[in-house]
Each structure stands twice: as structure tokens, then as C-alpha cells.
N, CA and C atoms as a LAMMPS dump frame, in Angstrom:
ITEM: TIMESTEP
0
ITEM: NUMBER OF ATOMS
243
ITEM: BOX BOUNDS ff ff ff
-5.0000000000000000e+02 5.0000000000000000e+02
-5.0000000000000000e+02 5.0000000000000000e+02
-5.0000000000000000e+02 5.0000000000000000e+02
ITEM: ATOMS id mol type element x y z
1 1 1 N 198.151 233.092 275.716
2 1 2 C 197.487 233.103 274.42
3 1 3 C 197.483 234.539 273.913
4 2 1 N 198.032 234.519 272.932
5 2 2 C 198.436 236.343 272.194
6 2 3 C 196.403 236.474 271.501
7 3 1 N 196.144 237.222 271.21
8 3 2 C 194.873 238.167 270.83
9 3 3 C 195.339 238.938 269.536
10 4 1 N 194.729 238.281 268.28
11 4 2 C 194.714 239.004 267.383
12 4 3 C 193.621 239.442 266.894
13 5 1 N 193.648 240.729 265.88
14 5 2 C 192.227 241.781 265.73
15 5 3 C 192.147 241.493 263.983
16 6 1 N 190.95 241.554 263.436
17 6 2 C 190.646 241.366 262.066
18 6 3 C 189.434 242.138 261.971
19 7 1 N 189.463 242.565 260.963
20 7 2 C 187.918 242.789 260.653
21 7 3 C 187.175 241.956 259.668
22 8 1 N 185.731 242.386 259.69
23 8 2 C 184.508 241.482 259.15
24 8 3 C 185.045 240.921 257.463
25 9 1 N 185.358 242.041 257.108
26 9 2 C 185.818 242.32 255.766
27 9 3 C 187.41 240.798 255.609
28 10 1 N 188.136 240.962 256.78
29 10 2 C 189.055 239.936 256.769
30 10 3 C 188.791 238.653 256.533
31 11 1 N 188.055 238.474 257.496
32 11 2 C 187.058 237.077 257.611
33 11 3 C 186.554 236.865 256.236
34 12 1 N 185.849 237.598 255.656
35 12 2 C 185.584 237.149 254.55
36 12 3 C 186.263 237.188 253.335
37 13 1 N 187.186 237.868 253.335
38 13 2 C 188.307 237.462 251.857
39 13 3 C 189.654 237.285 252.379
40 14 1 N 189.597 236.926 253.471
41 14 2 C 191.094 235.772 253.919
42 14 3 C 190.625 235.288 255.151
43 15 1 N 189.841 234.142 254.772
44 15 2 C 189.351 232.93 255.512
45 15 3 C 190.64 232.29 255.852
46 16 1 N 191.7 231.987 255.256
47 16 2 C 192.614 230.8 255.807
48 16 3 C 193.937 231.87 256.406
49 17 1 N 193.431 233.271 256.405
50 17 2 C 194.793 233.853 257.035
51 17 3 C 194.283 233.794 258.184
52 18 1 N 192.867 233.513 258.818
53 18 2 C 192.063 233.549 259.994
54 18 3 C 192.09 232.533 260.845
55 19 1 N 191.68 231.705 259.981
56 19 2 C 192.056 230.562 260.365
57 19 3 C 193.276 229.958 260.843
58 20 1 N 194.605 230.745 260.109
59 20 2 C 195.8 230.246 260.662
60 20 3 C 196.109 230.566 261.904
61 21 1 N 196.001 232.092 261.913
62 21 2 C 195.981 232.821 263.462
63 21 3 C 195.502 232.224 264.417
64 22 1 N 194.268 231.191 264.454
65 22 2 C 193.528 230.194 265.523
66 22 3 C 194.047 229.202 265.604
67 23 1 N 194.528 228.27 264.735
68 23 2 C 195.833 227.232 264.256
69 23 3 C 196.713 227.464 265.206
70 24 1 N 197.219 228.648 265.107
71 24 2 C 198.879 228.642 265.863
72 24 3 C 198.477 229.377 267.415
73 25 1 N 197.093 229.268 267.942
74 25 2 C 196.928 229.346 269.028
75 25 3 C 196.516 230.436 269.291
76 26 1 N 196.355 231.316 268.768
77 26 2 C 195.77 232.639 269.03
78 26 3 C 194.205 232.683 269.263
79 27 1 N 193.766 233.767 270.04
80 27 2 C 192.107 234.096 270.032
81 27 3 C 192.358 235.228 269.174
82 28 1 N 190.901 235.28 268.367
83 28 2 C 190.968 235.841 267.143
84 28 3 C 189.498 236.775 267.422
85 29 1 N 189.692 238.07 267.472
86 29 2 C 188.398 238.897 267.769
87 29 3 C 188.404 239.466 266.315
88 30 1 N 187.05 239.76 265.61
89 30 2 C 186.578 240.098 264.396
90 30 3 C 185.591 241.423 265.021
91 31 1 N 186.095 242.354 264.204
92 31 2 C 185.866 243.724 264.567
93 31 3 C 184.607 244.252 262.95
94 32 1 N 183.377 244.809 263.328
95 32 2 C 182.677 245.404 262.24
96 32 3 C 182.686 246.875 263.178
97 33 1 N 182.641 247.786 261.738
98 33 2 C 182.989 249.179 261.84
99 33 3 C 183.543 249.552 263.544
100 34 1 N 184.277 248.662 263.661
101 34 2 C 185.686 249.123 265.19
102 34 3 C 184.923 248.561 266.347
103 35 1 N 183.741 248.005 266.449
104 35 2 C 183.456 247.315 267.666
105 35 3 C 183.699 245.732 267.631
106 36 1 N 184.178 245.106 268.252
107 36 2 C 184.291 243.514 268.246
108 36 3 C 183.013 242.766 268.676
109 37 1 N 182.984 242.238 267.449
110 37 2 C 182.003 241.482 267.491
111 37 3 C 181.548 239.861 267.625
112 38 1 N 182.447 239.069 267.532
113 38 2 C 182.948 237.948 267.281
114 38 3 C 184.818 237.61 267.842
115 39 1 N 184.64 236.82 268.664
116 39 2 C 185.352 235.913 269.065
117 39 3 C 185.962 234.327 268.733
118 40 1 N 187.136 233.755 268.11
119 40 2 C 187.109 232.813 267.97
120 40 3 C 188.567 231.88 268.746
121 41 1 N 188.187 230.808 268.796
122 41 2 C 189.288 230.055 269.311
123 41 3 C 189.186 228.756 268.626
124 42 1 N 190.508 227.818 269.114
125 42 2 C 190.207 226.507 268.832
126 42 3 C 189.406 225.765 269.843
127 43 1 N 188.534 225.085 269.37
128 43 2 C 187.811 224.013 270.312
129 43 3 C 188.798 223.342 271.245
130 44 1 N 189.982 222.744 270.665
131 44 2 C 191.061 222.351 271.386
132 44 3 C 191.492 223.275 272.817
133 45 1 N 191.031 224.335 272.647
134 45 2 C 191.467 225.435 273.47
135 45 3 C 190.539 225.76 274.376
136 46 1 N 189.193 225.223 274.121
137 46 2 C 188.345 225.629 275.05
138 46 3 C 188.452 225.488 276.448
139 47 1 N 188.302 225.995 277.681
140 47 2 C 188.667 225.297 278.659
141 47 3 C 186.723 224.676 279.434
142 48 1 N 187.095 223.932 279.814
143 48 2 C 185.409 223.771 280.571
144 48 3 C 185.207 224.807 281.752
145 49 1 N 183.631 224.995 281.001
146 49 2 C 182.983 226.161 281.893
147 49 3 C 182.382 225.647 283.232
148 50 1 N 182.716 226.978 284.068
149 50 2 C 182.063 226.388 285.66
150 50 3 C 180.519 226.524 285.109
151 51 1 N 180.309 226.305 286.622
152 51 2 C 178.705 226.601 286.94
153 51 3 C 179.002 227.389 287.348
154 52 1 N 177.637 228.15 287.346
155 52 2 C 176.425 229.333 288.207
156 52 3 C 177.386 229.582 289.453
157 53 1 N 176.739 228.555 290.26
158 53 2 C 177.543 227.96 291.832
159 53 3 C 178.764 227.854 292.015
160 54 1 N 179.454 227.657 291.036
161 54 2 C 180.823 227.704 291.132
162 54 3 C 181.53 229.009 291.305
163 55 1 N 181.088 229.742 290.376
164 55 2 C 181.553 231.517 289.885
165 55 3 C 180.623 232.18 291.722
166 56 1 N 179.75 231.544 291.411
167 56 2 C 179.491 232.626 292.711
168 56 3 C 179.806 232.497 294.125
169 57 1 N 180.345 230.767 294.066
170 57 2 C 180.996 230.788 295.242
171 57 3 C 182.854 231.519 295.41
172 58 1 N 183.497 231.272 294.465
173 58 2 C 184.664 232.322 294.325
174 58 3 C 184.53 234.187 294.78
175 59 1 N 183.051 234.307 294.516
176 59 2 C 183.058 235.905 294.382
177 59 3 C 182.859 236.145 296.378
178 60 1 N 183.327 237.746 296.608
179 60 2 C 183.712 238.049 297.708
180 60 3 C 182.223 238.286 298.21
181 61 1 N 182.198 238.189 299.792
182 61 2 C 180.962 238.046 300.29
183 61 3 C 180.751 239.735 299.868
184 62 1 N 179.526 239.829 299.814
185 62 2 C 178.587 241.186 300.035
186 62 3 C 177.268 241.267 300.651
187 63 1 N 177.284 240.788 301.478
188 63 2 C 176.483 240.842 302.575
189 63 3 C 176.708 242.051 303.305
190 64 1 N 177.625 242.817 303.405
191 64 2 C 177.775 243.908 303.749
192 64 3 C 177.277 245.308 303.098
193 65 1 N 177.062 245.068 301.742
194 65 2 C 176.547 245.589 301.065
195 65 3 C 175.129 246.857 301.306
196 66 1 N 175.176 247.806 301.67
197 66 2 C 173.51 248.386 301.723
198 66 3 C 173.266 249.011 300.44
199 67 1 N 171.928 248.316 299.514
200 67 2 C 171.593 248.904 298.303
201 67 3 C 170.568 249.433 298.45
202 68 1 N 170.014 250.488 297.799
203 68 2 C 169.184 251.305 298.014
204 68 3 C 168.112 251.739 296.589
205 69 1 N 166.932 251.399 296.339
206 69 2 C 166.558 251.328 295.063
207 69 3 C 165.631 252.608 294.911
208 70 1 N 165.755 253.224 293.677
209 70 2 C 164.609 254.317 294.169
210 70 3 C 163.015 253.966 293.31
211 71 1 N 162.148 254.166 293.677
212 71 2 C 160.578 253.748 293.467
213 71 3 C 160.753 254.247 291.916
214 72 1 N 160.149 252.833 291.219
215 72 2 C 160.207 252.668 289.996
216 72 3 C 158.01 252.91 289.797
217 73 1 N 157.718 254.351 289.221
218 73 2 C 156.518 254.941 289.041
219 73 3 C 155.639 254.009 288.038
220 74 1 N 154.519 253.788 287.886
221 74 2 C 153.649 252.782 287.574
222 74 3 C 152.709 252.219 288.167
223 75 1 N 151.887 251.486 287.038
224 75 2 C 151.004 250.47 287.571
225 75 3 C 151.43 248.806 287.117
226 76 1 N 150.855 248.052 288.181
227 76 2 C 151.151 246.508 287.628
228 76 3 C 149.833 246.269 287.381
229 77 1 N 149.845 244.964 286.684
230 77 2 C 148.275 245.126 286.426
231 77 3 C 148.771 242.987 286.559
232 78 1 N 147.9 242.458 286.026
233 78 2 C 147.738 240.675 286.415
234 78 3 C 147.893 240.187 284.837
235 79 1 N 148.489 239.391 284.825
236 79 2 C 148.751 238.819 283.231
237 79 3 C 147.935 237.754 283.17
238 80 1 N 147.262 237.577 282.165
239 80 2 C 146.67 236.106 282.113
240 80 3 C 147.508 235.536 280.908
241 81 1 N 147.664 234.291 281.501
242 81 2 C 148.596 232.83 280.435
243 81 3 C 147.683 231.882 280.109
């Protein structure tokens, strides 16, 4: 799937040149002042999303891992709901 770039300004005064680009299969990122902000595809194109459980069973063990946090200064205090 090729990746084409537009900006905000595109989207809004060439709606169907945008639209075509998603038509003929492309993902279509919409850029305001140079950051992307918006993503589009065809629904046709979507693929189904895993689960939670799924993604994290693929990922590599880290159990090996030693993290080390440093003391975050404060008070807690008790919330009432």
C-alpha cells in the first residue's frame, strides 16, 4: 500500500482528489502546519484488530528486564467518591 501526504488545506478544497488517492488504494495522511494529523484508508482495507492478549503475547519476553524507578516526592492523601 503506497502512502500519500496532503495537507488540511487539501482536504478541504479537493475533497475528491482525496478521496481518489483512498479509491485506488492508498493510505492517505493529512498534514496541518507539517505534523500529520489524520490518517485515512478504505474501510475495505481495514484489516481486523488483535487484542490486548494477542499483541502481547507476540512481544519478546522481558522478564529479564531490571527497572529501576527513582522516588517520585509528595504526598498522597485518600479521595473520597
Amino acid at each position: 500500500m503506497a502512502v500519500k501526504m496532503f495537507t488540511a488545506r487539501d482536504l478541504n478544497q479537493r475533497t475528491s482528489v482525496v478521496t481518489q488517492a483512498v479509491d485506488e488504494g492508498n493510505e492517505v495522511l493529512i498534514t496541518k502546519h507539517g505534523r500529520v494529523v489524520y490518517r485515512l484508508s478504505a474501510i475495505e482495507s481495514a484489516v481486523e484488530r488483535a487484542t490486548l492478549l494477542e499483541v502481547m503475547r507476540v512481544l519478546p519476553d522481558s522478564g529479564g528486564v531490571d527497572v529501576d524507578f527513582d522516588h517520585v516526592a509528595g504526598t498522597m492523601r485518600e479521595v473520597d467518591l
